[in-house]
C-alpha positions in Angstrom: -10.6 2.9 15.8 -10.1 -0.4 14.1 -6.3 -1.8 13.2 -6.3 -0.8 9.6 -7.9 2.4 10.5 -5.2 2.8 13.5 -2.1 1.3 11.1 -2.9 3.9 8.4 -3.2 6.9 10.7 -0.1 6.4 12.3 2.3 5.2 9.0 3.1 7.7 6.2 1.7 6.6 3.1 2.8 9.2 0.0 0.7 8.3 -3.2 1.0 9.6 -7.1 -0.7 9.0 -10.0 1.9 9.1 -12.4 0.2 8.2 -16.0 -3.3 9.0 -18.0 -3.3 6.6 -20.9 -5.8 6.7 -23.8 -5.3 3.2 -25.6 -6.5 2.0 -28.6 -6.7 -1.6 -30.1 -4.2 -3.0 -30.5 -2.2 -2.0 -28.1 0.4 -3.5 -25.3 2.9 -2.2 -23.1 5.7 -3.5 -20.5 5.5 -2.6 -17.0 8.6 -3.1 -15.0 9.3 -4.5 -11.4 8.1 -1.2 -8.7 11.5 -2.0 -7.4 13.4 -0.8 -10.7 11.3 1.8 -10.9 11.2 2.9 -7.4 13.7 5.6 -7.4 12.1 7.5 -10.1 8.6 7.5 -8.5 9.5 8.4 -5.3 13.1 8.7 -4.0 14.1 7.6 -0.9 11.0 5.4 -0.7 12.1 1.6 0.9 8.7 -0.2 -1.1 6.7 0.8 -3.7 3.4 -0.4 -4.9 2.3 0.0 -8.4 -1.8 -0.1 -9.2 -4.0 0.4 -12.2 -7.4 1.8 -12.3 -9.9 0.8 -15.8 -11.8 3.7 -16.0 -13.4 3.3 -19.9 -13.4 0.1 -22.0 -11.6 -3.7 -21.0 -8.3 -5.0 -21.3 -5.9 -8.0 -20.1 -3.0 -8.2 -17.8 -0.3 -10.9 -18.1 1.9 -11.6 -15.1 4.5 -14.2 -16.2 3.7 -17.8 -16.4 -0.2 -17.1 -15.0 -3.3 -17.0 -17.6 -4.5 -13.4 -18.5 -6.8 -11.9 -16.6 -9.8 -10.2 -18.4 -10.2 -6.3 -16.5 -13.2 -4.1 -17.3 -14.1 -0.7 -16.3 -14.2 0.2 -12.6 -11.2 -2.5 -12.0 -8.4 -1.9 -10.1 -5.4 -3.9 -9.9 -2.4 -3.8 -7.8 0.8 -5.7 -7.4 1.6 -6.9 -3.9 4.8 -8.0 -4.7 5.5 -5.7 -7.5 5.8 -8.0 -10.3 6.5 -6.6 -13.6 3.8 -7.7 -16.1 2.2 -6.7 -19.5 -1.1 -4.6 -20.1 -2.8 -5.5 -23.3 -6.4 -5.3 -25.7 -6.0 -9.0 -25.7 -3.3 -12.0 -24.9 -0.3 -12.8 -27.2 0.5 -8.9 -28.3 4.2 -7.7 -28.3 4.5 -5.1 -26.1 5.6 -2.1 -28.1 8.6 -0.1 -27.1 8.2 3.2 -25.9 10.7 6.1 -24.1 12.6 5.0 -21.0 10.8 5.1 -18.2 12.9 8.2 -17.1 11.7 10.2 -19.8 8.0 9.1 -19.6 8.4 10.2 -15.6 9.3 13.6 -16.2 6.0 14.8 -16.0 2.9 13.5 -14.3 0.7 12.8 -14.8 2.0 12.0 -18.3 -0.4 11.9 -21.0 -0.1 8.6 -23.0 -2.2 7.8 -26.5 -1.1 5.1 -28.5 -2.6 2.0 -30.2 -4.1 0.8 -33.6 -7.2 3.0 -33.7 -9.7 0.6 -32.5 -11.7 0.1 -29.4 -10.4 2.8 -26.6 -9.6 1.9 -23.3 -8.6 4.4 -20.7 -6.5 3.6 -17.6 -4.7 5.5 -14.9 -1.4 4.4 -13.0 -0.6 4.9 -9.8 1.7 3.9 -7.1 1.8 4.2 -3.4 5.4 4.5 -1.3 5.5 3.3 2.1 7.8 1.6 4.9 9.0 -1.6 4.4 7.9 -3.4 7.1 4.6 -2.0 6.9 4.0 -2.9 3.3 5.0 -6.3 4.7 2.2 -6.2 7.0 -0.4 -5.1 5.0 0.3 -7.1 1.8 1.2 -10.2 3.5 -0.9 -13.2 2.5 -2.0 -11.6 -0.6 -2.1 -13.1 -4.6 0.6 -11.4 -6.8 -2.4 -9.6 -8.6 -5.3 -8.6 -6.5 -8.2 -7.2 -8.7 -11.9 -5.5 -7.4 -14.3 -3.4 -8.7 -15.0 0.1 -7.6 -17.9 0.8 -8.9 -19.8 -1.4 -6.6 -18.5 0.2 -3.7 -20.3 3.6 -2.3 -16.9 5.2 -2.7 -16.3 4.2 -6.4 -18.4 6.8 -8.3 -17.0 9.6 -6.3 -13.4 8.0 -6.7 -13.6 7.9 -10.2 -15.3 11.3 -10.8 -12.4 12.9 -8.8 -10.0 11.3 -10.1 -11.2 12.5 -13.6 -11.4 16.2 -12.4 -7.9 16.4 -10.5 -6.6 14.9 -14.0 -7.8 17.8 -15.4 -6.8 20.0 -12.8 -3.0 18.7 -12.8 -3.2 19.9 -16.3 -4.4 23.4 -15.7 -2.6 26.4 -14.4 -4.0 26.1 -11.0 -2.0 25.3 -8.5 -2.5 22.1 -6.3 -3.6 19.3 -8.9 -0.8 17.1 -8.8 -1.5 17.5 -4.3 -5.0 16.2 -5.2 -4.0 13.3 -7.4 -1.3 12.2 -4.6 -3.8 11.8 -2.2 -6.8 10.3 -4.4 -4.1 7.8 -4.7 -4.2 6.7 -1.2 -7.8 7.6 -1.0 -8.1 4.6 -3.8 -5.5 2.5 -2.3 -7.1 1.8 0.8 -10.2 1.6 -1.0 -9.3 -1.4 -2.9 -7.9 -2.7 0.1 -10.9 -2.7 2.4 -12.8 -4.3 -0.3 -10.7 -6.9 -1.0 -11.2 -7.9 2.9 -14.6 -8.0 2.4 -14.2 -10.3 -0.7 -11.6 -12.6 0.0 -12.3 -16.5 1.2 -12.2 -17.9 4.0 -9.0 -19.8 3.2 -7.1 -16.7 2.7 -4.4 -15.8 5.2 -2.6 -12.4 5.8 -3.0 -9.6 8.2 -6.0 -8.3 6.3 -7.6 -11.5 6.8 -7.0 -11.3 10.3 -8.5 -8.2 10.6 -11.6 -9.2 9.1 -11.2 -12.5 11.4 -14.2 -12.4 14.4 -11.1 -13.4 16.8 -7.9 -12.6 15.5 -9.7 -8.9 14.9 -10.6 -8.1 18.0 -7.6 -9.5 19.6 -5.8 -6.7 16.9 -7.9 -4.2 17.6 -7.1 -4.1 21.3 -3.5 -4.4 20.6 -3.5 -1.4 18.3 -5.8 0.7 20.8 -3.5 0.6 23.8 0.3 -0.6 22.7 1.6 0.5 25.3 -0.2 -1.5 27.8 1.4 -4.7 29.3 -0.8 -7.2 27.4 -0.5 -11.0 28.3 -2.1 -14.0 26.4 -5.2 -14.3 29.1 -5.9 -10.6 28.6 -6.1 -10.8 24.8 -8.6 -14.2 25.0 -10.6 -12.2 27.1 -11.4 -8.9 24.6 -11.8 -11.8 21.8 -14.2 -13.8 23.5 -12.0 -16.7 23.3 -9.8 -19.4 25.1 -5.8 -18.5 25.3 -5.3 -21.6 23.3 -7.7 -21.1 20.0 -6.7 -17.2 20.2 -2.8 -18.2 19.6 -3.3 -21.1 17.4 -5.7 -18.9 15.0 -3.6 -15.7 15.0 -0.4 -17.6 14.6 -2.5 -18.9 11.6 -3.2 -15.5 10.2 -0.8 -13.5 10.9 2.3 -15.5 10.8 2.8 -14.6 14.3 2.5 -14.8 18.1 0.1 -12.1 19.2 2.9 -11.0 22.0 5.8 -10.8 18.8 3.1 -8.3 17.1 2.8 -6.3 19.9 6.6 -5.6 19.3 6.5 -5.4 16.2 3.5 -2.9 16.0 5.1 -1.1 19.1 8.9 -0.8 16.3 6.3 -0.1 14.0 4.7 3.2 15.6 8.6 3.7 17.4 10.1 4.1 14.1 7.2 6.7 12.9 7.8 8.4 15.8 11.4 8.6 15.3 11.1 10.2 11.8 8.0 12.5 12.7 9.0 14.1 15.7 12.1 15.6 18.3 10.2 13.9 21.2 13.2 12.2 23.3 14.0 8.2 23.2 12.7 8.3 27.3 9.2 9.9 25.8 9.1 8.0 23.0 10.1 4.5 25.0 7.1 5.5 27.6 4.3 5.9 24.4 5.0 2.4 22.8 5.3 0.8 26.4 8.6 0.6 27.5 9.6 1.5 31.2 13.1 2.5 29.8 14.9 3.7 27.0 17.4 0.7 27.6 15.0 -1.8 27.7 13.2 0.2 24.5 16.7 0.5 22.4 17.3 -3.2 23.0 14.1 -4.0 21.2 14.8 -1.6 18.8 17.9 -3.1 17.9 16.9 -6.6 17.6 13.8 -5.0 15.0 16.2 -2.7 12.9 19.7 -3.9 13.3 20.8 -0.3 15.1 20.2 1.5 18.0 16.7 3.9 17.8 19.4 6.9 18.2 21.7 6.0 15.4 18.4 5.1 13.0 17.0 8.4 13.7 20.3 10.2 12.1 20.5 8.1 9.2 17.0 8.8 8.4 17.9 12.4 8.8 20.4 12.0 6.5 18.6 10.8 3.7 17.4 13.2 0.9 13.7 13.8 1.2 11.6 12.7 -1.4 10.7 14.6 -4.1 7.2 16.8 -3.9 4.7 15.8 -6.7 5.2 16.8 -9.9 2.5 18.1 -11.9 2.0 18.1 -16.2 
């Protein structure tokens, strides 16, 4: 199994598609910061990533001081670092002021129609919740608006067809719509995502472009097939088909990192899921992430999260589950 394959089997990922707009020109509306509206999309949730799927029609997007960029059905756009920034039928319209965000929220998918009665353009939002430190890994590298097409992909005619039917599911009496739409969302998420790797340039950096790297990916790969093994430098070179020296220079590159220092952190990574998943002890736990003890495996834990694994577990307990999908 590949590393994104690997990293998104092992992470909880909880997705929503919260709004199914019907626009017409003119029209333009705010959107704020993810991290503002975090706690209304999906308690508890430590990073949230806001996206945008064109599915009829063209508009712009304006992130602040950058030029507007032109979207067209089939687009999707997402928001790394969860900018706010402005949808609009062209550049320069005031955004018009609508119901707090609390009030739009309180159903979803909420139905929006608005506009000026020209030329329609249909979008859906959607946002995906996720850890942190893995949304740091994954987005790292990455523009503060990444767009691609789905409708060149083999994926993005059944993605947008089922999309369009759990829509219209959430909105019958049927039970299980809004379940649908929660995973479609991640469904499109990493949809956009493994395109984007296979569009970007050469001169972008990141994990993702380290996956798609010839080196840096194998070297990943191996590390996220067998974490717990006791990998050295040499041994990574070798599954690359590289020298020691252009293996650490090139990931470090990449990835921002040592390959040895991601092994940890992959190893906290898959810890921490385990942690919040499961009852299995810190000594069973140490032993699957590669760790002969659970002292020498608390000690990394600690320097990663700032508490012991045992004390992190509770707290996580203790938090108030996030809320189930809500449906229209």
């Amino acid at each position: 199994m590949d590393a994104l394959s690997e990293t998104l089997r092992v992470v909880q990922l909880v997705g929503a598609i919260f709004i199914n707009a019907r626009f017409s020109a003119p029209w333009c509306y705010q959107s704020p910061r993810a991290a503002s509206a975090a706690k209304l999309l999906e308690p508890g949730a430590e990073r949230v990533v806001i996206f945008h799927l064109i599915t009829e029609g063209e508009c712009y997007v304006e992130l602040g001081a950058e030029a507007p960029l032109r979207l067209i059905a089939g687009d999707v756009v997402i928001f790394p670092e969860g900018d706010a920034h402005r949808m609009m039928s062209k550049p320069g319209l005031p955004p018009a002021r609508g119901a707090p965000l609390a009030d739009v929220l309180t159903r979803r998918p909420r139905q929006l129609a608005y506009g000026g009665g020209g030329a329609i353009t249909r979008l859906v939002c959607g946002y995906l919740a996720c850890d942190a430190r893995l949304a740091r890994m994954l987005l790292a590298g990455l523009p503060p608006v990444v767009r691609v097409n789905v409708r060149g992909s083999n994926a993005g005619a059944w993605l947008e067809a089922s999309v369009r039917y759990a829509l219209a599911e959430a909105r019958s009496p049927r039970p299980g719509g809004a379940g649908v739409l929660a995973k479609l969302a991640e469904v499109l998420f990493i949809e956009v995502l493994r395109l984007y790797m296979h569009e970007q340039g050469e001169e972008r950096t990141g994990w993702l472009a380290g996956v798609r790297d010839r080196i840096v990916g194998a070297a990943l790969h191996a590390l996220h097939q067998d974490p717990a093994r006791s990998w050295t430098l040499d041994e990574l070179a070798r599954e690359a088909g590289t020298s020691r020296s252009v293996l650490a220079e090139r990931f470090q590159h990449l990835v921002g990192t040592s390959p040895i220092q991601y092994l940890t952190q992959w190893r906290m990574l898959l810890a921490s899921n385990l942690l919040c998943r499961s009852n299995a002890s810190l000594a069973s736990i140490a032993h699957e992430v590669g760790y002969q003890t659970d002292t020498a495996f608390s000690r990394a834990f600690r320097r990663e999260f700032g508490t012991p694994p045992a004390a992190w577990r509770r707290s996580r307990a203790a938090r108030p589950p996030a809320a189930a999908p809500r449906s229209a």
